[in-house]
N, C-alpha and C positions, 0 to 999 in steps of 0.2 A: 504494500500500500504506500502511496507518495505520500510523504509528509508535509503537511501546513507551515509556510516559510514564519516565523513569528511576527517578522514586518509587517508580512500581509496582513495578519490578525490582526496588528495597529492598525492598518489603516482601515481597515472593515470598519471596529471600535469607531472610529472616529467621524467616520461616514455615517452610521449609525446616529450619534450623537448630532451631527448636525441636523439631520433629516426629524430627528423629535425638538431642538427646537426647533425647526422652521415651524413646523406644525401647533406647537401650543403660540406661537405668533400668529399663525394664520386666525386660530379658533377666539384669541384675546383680542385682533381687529374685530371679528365678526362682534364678539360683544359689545362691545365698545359701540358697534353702529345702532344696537337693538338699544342702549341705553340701560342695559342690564348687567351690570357689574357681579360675578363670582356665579352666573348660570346660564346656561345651554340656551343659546338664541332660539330653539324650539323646545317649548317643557314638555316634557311626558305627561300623557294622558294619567292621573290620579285614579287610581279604581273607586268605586262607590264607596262609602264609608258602612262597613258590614254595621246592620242594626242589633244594639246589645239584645241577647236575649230576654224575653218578659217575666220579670219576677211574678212567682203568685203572691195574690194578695190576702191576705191571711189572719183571722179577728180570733182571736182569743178571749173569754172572757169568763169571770166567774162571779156567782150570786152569791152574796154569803148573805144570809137572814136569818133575824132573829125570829125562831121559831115557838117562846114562848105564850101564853093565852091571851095576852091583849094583841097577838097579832093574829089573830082569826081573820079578820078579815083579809088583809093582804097576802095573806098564806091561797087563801081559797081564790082569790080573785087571780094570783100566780099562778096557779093548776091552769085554768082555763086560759091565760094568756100567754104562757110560755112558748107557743107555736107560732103565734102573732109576729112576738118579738125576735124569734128565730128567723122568721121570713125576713123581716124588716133588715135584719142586722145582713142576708144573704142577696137583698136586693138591691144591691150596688153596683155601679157599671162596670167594674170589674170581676165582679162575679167570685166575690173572696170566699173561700172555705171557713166554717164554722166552727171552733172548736168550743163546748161551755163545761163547765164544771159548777158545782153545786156543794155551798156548807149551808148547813142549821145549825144552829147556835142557841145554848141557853143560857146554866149556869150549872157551877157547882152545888151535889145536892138535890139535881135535877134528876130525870129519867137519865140523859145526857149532854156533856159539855158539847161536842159539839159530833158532828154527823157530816163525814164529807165523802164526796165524788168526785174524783180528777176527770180534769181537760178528756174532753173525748168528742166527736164527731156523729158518737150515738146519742141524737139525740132524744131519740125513744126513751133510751136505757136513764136520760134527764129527766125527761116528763116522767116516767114510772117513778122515779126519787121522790122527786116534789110532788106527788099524788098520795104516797105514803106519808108525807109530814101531817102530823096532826099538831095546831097551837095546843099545849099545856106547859106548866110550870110557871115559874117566875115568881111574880108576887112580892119579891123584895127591893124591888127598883135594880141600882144596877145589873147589868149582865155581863158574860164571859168575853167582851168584846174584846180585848187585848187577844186573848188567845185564838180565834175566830179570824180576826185580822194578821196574826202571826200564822197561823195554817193555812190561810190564802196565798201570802205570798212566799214561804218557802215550802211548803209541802206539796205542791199542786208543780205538774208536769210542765212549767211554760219554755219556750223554746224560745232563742238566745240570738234567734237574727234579727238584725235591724230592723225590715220591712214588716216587721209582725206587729198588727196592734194590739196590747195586754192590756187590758183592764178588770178591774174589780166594782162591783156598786155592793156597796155596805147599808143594806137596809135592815133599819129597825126605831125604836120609839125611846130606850134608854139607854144611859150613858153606861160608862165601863165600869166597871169595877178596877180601883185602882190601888187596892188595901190585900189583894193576895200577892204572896210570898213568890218570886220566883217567875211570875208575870212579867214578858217584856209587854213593856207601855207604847202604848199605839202610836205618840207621838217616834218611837224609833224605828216602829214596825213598818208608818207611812216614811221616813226619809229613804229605808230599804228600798222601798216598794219604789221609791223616785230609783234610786242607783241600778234598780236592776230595768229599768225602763217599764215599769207597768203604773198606771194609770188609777188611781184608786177615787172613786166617785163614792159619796154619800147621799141617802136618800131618805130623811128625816119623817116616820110617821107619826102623826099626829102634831102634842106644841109640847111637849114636854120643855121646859124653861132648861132648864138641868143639860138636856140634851145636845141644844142648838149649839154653844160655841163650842163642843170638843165635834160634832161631826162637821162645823166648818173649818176648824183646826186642820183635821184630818185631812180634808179636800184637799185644803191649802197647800200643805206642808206633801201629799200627792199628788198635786200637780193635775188634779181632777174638778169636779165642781161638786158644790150641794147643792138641793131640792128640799122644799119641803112639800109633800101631803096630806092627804088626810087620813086618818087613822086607819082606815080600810084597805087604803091605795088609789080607790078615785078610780077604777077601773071600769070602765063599762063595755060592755060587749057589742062588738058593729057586725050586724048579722045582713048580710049582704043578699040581694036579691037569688045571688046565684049558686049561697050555701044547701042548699036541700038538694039540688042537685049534685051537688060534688058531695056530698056526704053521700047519696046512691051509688056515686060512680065509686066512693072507697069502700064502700060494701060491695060493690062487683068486683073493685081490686082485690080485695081480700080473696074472693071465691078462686083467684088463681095463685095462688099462695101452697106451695109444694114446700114444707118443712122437709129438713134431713139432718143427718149428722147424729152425733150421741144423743142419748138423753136431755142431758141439761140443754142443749144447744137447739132442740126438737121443742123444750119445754120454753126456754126464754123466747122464740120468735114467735110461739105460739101467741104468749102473754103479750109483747108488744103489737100482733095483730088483732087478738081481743080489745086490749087497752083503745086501739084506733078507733075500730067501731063502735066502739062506748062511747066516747067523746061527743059532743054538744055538735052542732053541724057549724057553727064560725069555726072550733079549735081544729077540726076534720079539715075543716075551706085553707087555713089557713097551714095546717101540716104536710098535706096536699101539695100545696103553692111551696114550700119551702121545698120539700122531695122533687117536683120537678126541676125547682133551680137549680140542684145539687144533681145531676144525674134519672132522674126518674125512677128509684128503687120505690120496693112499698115500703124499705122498711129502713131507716138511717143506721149504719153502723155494722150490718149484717148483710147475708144476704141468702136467697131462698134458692130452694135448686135450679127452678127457671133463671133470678138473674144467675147465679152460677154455670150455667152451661150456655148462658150469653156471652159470659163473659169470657166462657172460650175451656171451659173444664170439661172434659171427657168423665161423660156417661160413664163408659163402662171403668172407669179408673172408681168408683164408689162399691166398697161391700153393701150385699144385701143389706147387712142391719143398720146403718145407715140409712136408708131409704123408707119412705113410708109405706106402712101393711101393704094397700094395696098396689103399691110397684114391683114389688119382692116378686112376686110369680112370673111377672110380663120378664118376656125377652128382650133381649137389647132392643132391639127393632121397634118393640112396641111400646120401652120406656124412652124413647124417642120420637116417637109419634105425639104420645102422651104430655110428652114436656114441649114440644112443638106445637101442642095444641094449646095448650094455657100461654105459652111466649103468642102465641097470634092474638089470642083475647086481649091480653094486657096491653098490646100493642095500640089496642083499637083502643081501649078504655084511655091508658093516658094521652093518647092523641087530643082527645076531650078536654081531658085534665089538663091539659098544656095550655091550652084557647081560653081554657073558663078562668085559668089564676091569672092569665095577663089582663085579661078582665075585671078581673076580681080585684085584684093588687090596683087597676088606676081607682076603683071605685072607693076602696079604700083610703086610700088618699089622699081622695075627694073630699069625703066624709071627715076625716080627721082635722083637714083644712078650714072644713065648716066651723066645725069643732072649735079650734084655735081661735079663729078670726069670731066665731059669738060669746068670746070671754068665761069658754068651759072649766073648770076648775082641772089641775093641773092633774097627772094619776102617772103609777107606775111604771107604766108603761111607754106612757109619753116621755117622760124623763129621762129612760135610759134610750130611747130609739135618738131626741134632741143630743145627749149625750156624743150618743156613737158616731151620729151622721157629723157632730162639728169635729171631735178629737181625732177619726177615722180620719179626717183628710188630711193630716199630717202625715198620717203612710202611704197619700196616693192614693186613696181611697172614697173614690167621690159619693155620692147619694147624691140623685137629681132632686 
C-alpha cells in the first residue's frame, strides 16, 4: 500500500480549515441580511405543543355528625337527602369522582363515642350507614367533638395529590367538650386539617349561644366556612314531576339484578338493592341521577354479574357456587343467553334513566333557584352543595 506523504496531510488540514470558514462567513452574511443575529435565516417549523394530559377531578369528603337526641331531626332529614347531595357534588362539568365517608359522634358514656366509615365510592354502602343512625344520648351539653374532629382528619383514607378536593362539614348543635384528659382540642385538630390541605366546614344546628364562636373558630382556623340552621336542618324535599317514574324505572332496574359471589357478597348487594326500592321516589330520582353520572351501575361501589361480564369477565371463569340457584344447572351457552338477556333490558331501562335525570337535575335547579331568590330559610343541604360549588373551584372544579 502507498503511503500518505505527511505534507500532503498538511495541506489537506489546511484546505479543510479554510473551506469551514468560508462557510460560517457565508451563513453570518446571510444573517446579518435577515436582521437576525445568532439564528438560521429560515427557523424550523416548531411541532405543536403536545396537550398535558387531563387530571381527574376528584371530591373527597366526609360528614361527621352529631348523632345525639336533639339531632333527630337532621339525622332523618340526612337519610333522605344524602342522594340529592351526592348528585349535586357529581354534577360538575368535569364530571369529578365521588369519594364520602361518614362519622357519628356523641359522647363518652354514650351507646358510642363515635361510629365511622372511610372514604369510599360506595355510596350505597353510605346511605345504608346513615339509615342505621338512630338520635339518642346526650343530654349533658357538651359532646365528643374534639375527638370526632381528630378521626376525621387523621383516620379516614384521604389521598395526598394536589388536584383532590378534601373537605369535612362538622355538623351539630353543641360545643366540645374541653375538660377530658388526653383530648387533642379542635383548635389543633383544624390547623392539621389546614396543613394537610383539607377543608373543614361547620354547620351550626339550631342557636345554641355556647356553640356559635368555637364552630366559627373552627371554620376559620380551617380554612372553611360556617352556617347556621335550624334545628332540624331546614330540609325539604323537591319531588319533581318526573320522580314516580324513575322510581318505576329503579324497580325495573332492580328486576335485572343477577347477584353472585360468596355469601356475604350475595347478601350485601342484595340489601343495597332492597335498601333502593324502599327509598321515597325524590331519594330513588335522585340516586338514579347520581348512578348515571358515575357510569350507569345499579348499584355504586359493587357490581352484579351483568355489569361484571360487561365489563369484560368471563362467564365460565365463575364456580357454580358463586352463581345464583337458578344459573347453576344452565350450560355455559344458556348462562349466557341468560345474562344477555337482562344486559339488553337494563340497557333499555337506563337509556330512560339517562333522559329523565338530565331533566330532572335542570328542574331541580330551577326549583332551588326559586327557592333562594323567595328568601327560603337556609337547610343542610343547601349549605354544603353552596359550600362545595364555591371551594371546589379552587381544584378546577366548576358547577354551572
Amino acid at each position: 500500500m502507498q503511503e500518505t506523504h505527511p505534507r500532503f496531510n498538511r495541506l489537506q488540514q489546511l484546505g479543510l480549515v479554510a473551506l469551514l470558514a468560508l462557510a460560517t462567513f457565508v451563513v453570518a452574511q446571510a444573517r446579518a441580511k435577515t436582521g437576525v443575529l445568532g439564528a438560521d435565516p429560515i427557523r424550523p417549523v416548531e411541532p405543536a405543543p403536545v396537550a398535558a394530559p387531563q387530571v381527574e377531578a376528584r371530591i373527597e369528603v366526609a360528614f361527621v355528625l352529631d348523632t345525639t337526641g336533639s339531632m333527630s331531626g337532621l339525622i332523618e332529614g340526612a337519610k333522605q337527602k344524602i342522594w340529592a347531595i351526592a348528585n349535586q357534588m357529581a354534577g360538575n362539568q368535569q364530571g369529578a369522582s365521588v369519594r364520602m365517608a361518614l362519622i357519628g359522634y356523641r359522647d363518652r358514656g354514650d351507646e358510642y363515642v363515635t361510629r365511622r366509615f372511610d372514604l369510599t365510592t360506595d355510596i350505597d354502602a353510605i346511605s345504608g350507614h346513615l339509615r342505621a343512625f338512630q338520635a339518642a344520648g346526650g343530654g349533658d351539653g357538651p359532646e365528643s367533638v374534639n375527638q370526632a374532629l381528630r378521626e376525621a382528619v387523621h383516620d379516614l383514607s384521604w389521598s395526598e395529590d394536589d388536584d383532590v378536593y378534601r373537605v369535612i362539614f362538622l355538623v351539630g348543635d353543641a360545643p366540645p367538650h374541653t375538660d377530658y384528659p388526653q383530648d387533642v382540642q379542635y383548635a389543633v385538630t383544624a390547623r392539621q386539617a389546614k396543613t394537610k390541605g383539607i377543608v373543614v366546614n361547620t354547620i351550626q344546628c339550631g342557636a345554641q349561644p355556647t356553640t356559635t364562636p368555637i364552630w366559627r373558630e373552627i371554620a376559620g382556623l380551617g380554612l372553611g366556612q360556617y352556617a347556621s340552621i335550624a334545628q332540624d336542618g331546614g330540609m325539604v324535599a323537591l319531588a319533581s314531576p318526573l320522580d314516580e317514574e324513575l322510581a318505576e324505572l329503579n324497580r325495573a332496574l332492580a328486576s335485572t339484578v343477577v347477584v353472585y359471589g360468596g355469601e356475604k357478597e350475595r347478601a350485601e348487594m342484595a340489601a343495597k338493592v332492597e335498601n333502593s326500592v324502599a327509598s321515597e321516589a325524590p331519594a330513588a330520582a335522585s340516586r338514579l341521577s347520581y348512578l348515571s353520572k358515575v357510569g350507569g351501575r345499579v348499584v355504586s361501589g359493587m357490581s352484579d354479574l351483568v355489569d361484571a361480564v360487561k365489563d369484560g369477565v368471563d362467564l365460565d371463569s365463575f364456580e357454580d357456587e358463586a352463581l345464583p340457584a337458578p344459573m347453576r344447572p344452565m350450560s355455559l351457552e344458556e348462562r349466557k343467553r341468560f345474562v344477555d338477556g337482562k344486559l339488553g333490558e337494563r340497557q333499555k331501562i337506563q337509556a330512560r334513566i339517562d333522559e329523565l335525570s338530565v331533566e330532572r337535575d335542570g328542574w331541580v335547579k330551577t326549583e332551588m333557584e326559586k327557592q333562594r331568590l323567595g328568601g327560603a330559610a337556609s337547610s343542610f343541604d343547601a349549605e354544603v352543595y353552596d359550600a362545595i360549588r364555591t371551594q371546589a373551584a379552587e381544584k378546577g372544579i366548576v358547577y354551572e
